[in-house]
C-alpha positions in Angstrom: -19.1 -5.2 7.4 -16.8 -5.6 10.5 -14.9 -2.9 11.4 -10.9 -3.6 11.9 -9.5 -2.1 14.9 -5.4 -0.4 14.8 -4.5 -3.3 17.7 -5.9 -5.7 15.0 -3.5 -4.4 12.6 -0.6 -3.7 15.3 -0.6 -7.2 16.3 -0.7 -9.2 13.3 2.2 -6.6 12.7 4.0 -7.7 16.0 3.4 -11.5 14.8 4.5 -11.0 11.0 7.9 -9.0 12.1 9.1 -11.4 15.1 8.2 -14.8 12.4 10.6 -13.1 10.0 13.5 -12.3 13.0 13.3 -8.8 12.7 13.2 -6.4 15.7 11.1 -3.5 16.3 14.8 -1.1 15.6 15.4 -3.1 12.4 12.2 -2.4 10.9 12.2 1.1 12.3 15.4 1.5 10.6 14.6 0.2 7.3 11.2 2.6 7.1 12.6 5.9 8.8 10.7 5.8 11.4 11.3 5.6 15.5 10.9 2.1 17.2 8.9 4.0 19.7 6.7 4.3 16.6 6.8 1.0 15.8 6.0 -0.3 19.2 2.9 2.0 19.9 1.8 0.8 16.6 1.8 -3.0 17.2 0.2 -1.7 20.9 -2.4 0.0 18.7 -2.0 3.2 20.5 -1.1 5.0 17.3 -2.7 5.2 14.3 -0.6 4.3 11.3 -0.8 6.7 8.1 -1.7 5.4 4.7 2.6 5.9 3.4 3.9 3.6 6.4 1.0 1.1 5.8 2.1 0.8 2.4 5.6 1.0 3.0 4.4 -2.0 5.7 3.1 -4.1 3.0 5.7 -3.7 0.8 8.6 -4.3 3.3 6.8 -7.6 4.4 5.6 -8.5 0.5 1.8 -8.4 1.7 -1.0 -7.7 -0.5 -3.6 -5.7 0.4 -6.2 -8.7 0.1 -3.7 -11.0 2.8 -3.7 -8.5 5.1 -7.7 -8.1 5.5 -8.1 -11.8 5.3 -5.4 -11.7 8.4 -7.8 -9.0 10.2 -11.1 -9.7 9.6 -10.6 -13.1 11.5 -9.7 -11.2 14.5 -12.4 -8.2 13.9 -15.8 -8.2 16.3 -19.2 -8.6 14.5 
């Protein structure tokens, strides 16, 4: 089983928000969090908890299944 890294997760996060338009303030806004936040997450320097994840795939209309497709491309072996 690979193991997915947070900068796997923060950069397909990066790549999924700037195809929609959004900027790191707007989605920061629209899940109460910081865009500091936001940033060190697509830098994978901070872990995201289970609620924002979810509130991530949900905001973005991403199944659980679409995003570990997306990651385990990038994952090492």
């Amino acid at each position: 089983m690979k193991k997915i890294a947070e900068k796997d997760f923060g950069f397909e996060l990066r790549k999924i928000r700037e195809s929609k338009g959004i900027s790191q303030l707007e989605l920061a806004v629209d899940l109460n969090i910081t865009q500091s936040k936001v940033s060190k997450i697509e830098n994978g320097t901070e872990q995201i908890t289970l609620p924002y994840f979810i509130k991530i795939l949900n905001y973005f209309s991403l199944s659980m299944n679409e995003v570990i497709e997306l990651l385990e491309d990038k994952s090492p072996n």
